[in-house]
Every structure is written in structure tokens, then in C-alpha cells.
C-alpha positions in Angstrom: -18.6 2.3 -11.6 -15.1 2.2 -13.4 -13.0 -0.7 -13.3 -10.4 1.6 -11.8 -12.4 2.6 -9.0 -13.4 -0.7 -8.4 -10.1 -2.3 -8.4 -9.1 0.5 -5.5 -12.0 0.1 -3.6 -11.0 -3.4 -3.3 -7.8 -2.7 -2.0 -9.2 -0.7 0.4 -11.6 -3.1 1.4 -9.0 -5.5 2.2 -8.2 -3.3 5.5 -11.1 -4.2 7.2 -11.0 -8.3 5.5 -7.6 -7.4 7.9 -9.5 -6.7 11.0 -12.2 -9.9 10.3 -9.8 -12.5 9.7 -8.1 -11.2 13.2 -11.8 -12.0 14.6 -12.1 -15.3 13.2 -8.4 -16.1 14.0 -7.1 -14.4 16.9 -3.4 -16.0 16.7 -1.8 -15.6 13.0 1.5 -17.4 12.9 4.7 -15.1 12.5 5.2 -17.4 9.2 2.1 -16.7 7.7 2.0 -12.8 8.3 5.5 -12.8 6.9 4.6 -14.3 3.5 1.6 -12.1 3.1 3.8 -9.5 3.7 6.8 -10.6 1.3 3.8 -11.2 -1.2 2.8 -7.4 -1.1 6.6 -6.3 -1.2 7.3 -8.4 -4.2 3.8 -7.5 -6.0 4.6 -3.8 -5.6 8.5 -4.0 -6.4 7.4 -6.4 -10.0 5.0 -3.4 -11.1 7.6 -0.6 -10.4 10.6 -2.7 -12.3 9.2 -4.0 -14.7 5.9 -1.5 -15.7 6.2 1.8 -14.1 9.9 2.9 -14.2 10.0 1.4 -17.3 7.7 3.1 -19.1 8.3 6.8 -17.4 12.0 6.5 -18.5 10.7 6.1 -21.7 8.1 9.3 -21.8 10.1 11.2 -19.7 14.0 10.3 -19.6 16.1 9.2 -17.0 16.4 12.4 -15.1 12.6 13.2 -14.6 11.9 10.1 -13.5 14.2 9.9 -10.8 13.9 13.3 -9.6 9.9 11.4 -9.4 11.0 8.6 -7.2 12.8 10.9 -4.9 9.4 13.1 -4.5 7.5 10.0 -4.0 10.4 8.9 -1.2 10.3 12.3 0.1 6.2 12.7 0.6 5.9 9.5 2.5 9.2 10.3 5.0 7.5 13.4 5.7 4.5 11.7 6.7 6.2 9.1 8.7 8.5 11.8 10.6 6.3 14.7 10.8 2.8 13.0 11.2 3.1 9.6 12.9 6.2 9.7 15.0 5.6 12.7 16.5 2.1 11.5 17.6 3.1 7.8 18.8 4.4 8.8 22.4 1.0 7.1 23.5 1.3 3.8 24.9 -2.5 2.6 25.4 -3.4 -0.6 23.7 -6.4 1.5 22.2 -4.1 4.6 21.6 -1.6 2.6 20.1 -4.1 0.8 17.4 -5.5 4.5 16.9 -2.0 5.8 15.8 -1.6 2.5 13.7 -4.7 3.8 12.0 -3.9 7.5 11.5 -0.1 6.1 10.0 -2.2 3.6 7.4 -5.1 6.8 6.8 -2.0 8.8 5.3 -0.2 6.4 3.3 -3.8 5.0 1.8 -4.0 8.0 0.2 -0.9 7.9 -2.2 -1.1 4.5 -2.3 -4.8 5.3 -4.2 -3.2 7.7 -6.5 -0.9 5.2 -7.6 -3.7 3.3 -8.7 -4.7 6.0 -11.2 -1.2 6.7 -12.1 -0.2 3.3 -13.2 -3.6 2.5 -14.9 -3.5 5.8 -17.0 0.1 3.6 -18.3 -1.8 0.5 -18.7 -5.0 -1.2 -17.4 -3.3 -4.0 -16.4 -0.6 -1.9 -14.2 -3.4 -0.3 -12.1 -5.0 -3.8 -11.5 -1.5 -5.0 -10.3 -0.9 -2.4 -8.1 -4.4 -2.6 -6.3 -3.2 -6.2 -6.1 -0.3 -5.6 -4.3 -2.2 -2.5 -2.1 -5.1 -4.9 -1.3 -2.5 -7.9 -0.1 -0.3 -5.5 1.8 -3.9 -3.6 3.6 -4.9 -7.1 5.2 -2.1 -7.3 8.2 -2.6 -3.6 8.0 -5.9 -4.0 9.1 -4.8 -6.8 11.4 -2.1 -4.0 13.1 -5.2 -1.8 13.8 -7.5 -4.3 15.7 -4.9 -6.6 17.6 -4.0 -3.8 20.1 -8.1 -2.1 19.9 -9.3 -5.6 20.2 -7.1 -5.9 23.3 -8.3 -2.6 24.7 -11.7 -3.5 24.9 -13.0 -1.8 21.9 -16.8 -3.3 20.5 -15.7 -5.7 17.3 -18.5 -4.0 15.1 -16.8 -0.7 16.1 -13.8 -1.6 15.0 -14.7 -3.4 11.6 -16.7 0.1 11.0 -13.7 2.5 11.5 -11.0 0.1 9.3 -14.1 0.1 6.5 -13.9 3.9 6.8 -9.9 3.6 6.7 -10.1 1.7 3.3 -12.2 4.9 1.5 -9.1 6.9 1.5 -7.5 4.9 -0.9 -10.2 5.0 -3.6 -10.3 8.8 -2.9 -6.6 9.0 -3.6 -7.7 7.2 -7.0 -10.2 10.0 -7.8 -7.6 12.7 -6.8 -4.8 11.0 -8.7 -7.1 10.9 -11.9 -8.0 14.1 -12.0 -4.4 15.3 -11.8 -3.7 13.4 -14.6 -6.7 15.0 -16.6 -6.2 18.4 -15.6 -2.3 18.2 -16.0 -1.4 15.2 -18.5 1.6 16.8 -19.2 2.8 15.7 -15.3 2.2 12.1 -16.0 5.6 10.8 -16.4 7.0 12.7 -13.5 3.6 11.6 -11.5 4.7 7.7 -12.4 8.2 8.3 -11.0 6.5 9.8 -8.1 4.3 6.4 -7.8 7.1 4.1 -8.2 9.0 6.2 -5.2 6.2 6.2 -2.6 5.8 2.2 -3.4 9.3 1.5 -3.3 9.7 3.5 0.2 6.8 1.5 1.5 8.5 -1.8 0.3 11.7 -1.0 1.7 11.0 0.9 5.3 7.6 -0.6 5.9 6.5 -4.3 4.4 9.9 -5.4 4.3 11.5 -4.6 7.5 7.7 -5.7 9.2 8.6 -8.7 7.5 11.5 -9.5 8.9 10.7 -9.2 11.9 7.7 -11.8 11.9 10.0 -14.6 10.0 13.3 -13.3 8.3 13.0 -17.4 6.0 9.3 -16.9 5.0 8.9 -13.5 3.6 11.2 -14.3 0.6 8.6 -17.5 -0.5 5.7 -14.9 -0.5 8.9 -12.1 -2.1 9.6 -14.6 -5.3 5.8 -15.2 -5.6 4.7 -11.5 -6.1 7.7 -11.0 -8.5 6.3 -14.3 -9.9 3.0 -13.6 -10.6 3.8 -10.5 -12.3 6.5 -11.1 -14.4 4.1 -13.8 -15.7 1.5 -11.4 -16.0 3.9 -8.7 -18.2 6.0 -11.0 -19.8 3.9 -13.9 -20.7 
């Protein structure tokens, strides 16, 4: 197996470490979620500044690549409007954690491409990113079982199905390499388009979910994701 592959699969896998350290722990403090989620948002905002953006201004010009971050901005609002929204008018505990899950099935997958896109730029870059992926997928994984746990649903059932969740993302890996083989020419519009959908995630998902568990905490795990990668680029 690649190292590519591997570093996504790991990210996925994180979904259902998510769900098990829900099992072990049932209460998280609103602190604690809140750094892990700063963490992922600074993680994922480091690669796009300082790797990604970068580097498809470079190949590609100014223009490209932000006509790139506004596709990647525009395919994960459609997803959120047009897929999720319209079916969260459940309000079942177990209905509720299963429309968690359908919302985290659709943005695994360009969150997997990603991957691809920013280790095709560099090795290091898609290691990063699966970094940031893998932190952000384990109070993902904790969204989906809190509310199925609550409904009654069997543990091992639920440890299955977010397992099953976290194979999307290494199959948005495999799909996002082999656009980049079959059309190389697309590459520095596909990075602006990876640096988009991470950026929307960051900044109408992690960062607003954030805030709400602890509005103090989530800039300590924030400056420590920016941290660790400018070291890792810069240093």
C-alpha cells in the first residue's frame, strides 16, 4: 500500500477512534472538544497558506487559482444546502446521528481528494492534510454516536457504520489521483479547488462548532495547528 493511501485511510479511521473514545468517555468537556477542534481548523488553514495556495499561484497564476477556491467553496455549499439541510427535519436521537453521518459521508469524500491533490504538490502536504482530516474526523465521529448511543443503538453497530464512514475518504484519495493522472494539466486549478473546500470547512464547520463548545479554548488548539506546520514547512 502507498503511503498516500495510508496516510488517508488513517484519517478516516480516526471517525470511528471518534465513536470509541465517546464509549470509553461518555462526557468530553466543552474545553477539550473545542481545542481538538481549533487544532484541525488551524492544521487545515497552515497547509492551505502556507503550501497549497502558495504553490498553485505559482503554476497556475492568481486568477485560476481563485476561480479554484471558489469551486471548492461552491461544491461543499451545495452539499450542505441541497443534501443535508433539506434532509435534517428529523428530530429522532437515532435520526438525527444518521443525518450527522450522511453530512460527514459527503464531505469525506473531498476531503480524500484533497489528500491526493496536495501530495501530488509535495509528500509532506498530503501527510499534513490527512493530519488535519484525521484530528477534525474524531468529534466527527463523536457527533455520530452521542445522539445513536442515546437512541439505543448496539455500540458494535455503531463502531461498524462510522468504520464504513471513514472508507469514503481514502476513496476520495483514489478518485482524486486518478484525476490528476488522467488530466495533469487540471492540477493547479484542482489545488485551488482543495484549498476552497478546506477553507469552507474551516470557516462554516470546525470553527463555528468551535465556538460554540468554548469560544477561549479553540484558539490554544488554533495557534498549535498553525504551529506545528509552520515548523514543519519552514523549519
Amino acid at each position: 500500500m502507498d503511503q498516500v493511501l495510508l496516510w488517508s485511510m488513517l484519517a478516516g479511521i480516526c471517525t470511528a477512534i471518534g465513536a470509541i473514545m465517546l464509549f470509553i468517555k461518555r462526557r468530553w468537556s466543552s474545553a477539550s472538544l473545542a481545542v481538538f477542534l481549533g487544532l484541525a481548523s488551524g492544521v487545515m488553514v497552515a497547509v492551505v497558506v502556507f503550501d497549497m495556495l502558495p504553490s498553485a499561484v505559482a503554476y497556475a497564476g492568481f486568477g485560476s487559482t481563485i476561480k479554484g477556491v471558489a469551486g471548492g467553496f461552491l461544491i461543499v455549499y451545495l452539499f450542505d444546502r441541497f443534501a443535508f439541510e433539506k434532509l435534517s427535519q428529523g428530530d429522532t436521537l437515532i435520526g438525527l446521528g444518521y443525518l450527522i453521518m450522511l453530512g460527514i459521508a459527503m464531505h469525506d469524500l473531498p476531503e480524500g481528494m484533497a489528500i491526493a491533490l496536495g501530495h501530488e504538490m509535495k509528500d509532506r502536504t498530503g501527510m499534513v492534510i490527512a493530519l488535519g482530516i484525521g484530528v477534525h474526523n474524531i468529534p466527527e465521529g463523536m457527533a455520530i454516536a452521542a445522539p445513536l448511543i442515546m437512541g439505543g443503538v448496539r455500540r458494535f453497530r455503531i463502531l461498524i457504520q462510522t468504520a464504513l464512514i471513514g472508507l469514503i475518504t481514502p476513496l476520495g484519495t483514489i478518485l482524486g489521483r486518478e484525476v490528476v493522472l488522467k488530466l495533469s494539466f487540471m492540477l493547479p486549478l484542482m489545488l485551488g479547488l482543495a484549498s476552497g473546500i478546506m477553507l469552507y470547512l474551516v470557516l462554516f464547520q470546525l470553527w463555528p462548532q468551535a465556538s460554540v463548545q468554548n469560544r477561549h479554548t479553540r484558539w490554544y488548539g488554533f495557534f498549535l495547528g498553525m504551529l506545528i506546520i509552520f515548523t514543519a514547512t519552514f523549519i
